[in-house]
N, C-alpha and C positions, 0 to 999 in steps of 0.2 A: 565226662568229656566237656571243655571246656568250647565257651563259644570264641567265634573269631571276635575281634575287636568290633563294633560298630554294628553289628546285630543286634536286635531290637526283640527277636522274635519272630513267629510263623510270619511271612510273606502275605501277602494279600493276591489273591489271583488276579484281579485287574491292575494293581500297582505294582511293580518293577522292585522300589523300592525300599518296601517294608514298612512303607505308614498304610494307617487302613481308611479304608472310603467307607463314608458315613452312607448308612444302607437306611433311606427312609421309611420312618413308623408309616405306617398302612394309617390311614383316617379313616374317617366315616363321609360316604358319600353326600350328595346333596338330595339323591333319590331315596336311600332308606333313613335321612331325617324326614321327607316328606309324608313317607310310608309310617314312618311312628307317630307325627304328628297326626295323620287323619287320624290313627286305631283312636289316639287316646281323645283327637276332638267328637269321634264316632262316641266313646263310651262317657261322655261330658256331656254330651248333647241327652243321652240314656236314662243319668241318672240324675239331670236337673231338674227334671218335673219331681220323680219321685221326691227329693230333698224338700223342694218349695213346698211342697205337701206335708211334708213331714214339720217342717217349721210352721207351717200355717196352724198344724194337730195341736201342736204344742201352745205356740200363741192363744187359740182360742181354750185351751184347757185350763192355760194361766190364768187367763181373764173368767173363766168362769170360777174358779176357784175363788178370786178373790172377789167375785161378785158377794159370790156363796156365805164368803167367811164377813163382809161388810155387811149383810140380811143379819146373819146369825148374830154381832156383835150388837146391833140396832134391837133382834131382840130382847138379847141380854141387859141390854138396857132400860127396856122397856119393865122383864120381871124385875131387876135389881133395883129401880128406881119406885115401882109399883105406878107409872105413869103413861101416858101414852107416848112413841116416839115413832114421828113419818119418817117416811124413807121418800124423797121425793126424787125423779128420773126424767131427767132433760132427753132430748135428741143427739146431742153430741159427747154422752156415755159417760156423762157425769152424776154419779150419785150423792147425793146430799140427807145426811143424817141428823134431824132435829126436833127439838124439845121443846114443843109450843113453838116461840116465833125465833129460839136459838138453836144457832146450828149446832151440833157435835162436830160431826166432821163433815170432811167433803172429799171424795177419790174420782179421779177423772180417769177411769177406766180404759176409755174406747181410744184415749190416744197413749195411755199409759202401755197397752198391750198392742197398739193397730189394732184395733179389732172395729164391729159396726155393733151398737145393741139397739135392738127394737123389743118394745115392751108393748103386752098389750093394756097397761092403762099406768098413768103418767104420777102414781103415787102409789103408797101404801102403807098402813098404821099400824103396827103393833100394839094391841092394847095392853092394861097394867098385867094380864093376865097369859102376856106371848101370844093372843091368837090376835090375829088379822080380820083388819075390820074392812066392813064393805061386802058388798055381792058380790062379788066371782073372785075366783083365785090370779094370781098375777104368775105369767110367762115370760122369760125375757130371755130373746134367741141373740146368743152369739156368735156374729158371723165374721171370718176371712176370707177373700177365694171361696174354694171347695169346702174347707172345713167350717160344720156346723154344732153349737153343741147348746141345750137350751135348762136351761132355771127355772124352775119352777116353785111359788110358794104357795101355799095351800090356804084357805080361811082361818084354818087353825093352826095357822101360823109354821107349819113344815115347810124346812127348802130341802130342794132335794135339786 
């Protein structure tokens, strides 16, 4: 069957005739934006300590490693050279590695990683033989925040 002339199609129940009325998208409230912002500022507020902590784990693991591995390479130098080489340790976590009165290197730790390090004695020698000279062993705590994590080298020359 054929349409009359000038038919468009189904009628619109509120329009007469034949064009259709725009029937508005539904939105989203101002109340359930509010309602999702707090859940998700609720679970932001939850999991920001744990995060910081978890960065801080990290941070001071970095820094101690590379403590570790700057010790080790000092005393590799020491057996390789057959000589003595100090490790000397400022307050502001800088290490300095040298051969009599020349330096090797020098790594500034405590601001390389954030971190704090405190040592309990402000040098230490590796003799020609990799063991560590001096009376007591050397500790050096690596501190961020909460996270702790500590160095230790032995007389005979162990870091661990």
């Amino acid at each position: 069957m054929a349409r009359p002339r000038g038919d468009s199609g189904p009628r619109s129940p509120v329009s007469g005739r034949g064009t259709a009325v725009p029937v508005p998208a539904r939105g989203v409230t101002l109340v359930e934006i509010l309602i999702v912002l707090t859940i998700a500022g609720t679970l932001m507020a939850l999991a920001f300590p744990r995060a910081q902590l978890s960065l801080d784990r990290i941070s001071v693991r970095a820094a101690a490693g590379d403590l570790a591995a700057t010790l080790h390479s000092a005393r590799a130098l020491a057996l390789a050279g057959r000589a003595a080489v100090a490790v000397d340790l400022d307050s502001n976590g800088t290490i300095r590695v040298r051969r009599g009165a020349e330096y090797i290197f020098s790594r500034n730790i405590g601001s390389a990683h954030g971190v704090l390090l405190q040592q309990t004695r402000d040098s230490l020698t590796f003799g020609p033989l990799g063991l560590g000279h001096g009376a007591a062993n050397l500790s050096i705590v690596v501190r961020r925040h909460a996270a702790v994590e500590t160095v230790f080298v032995s007389r005979l020359g162990r870091i661990r």
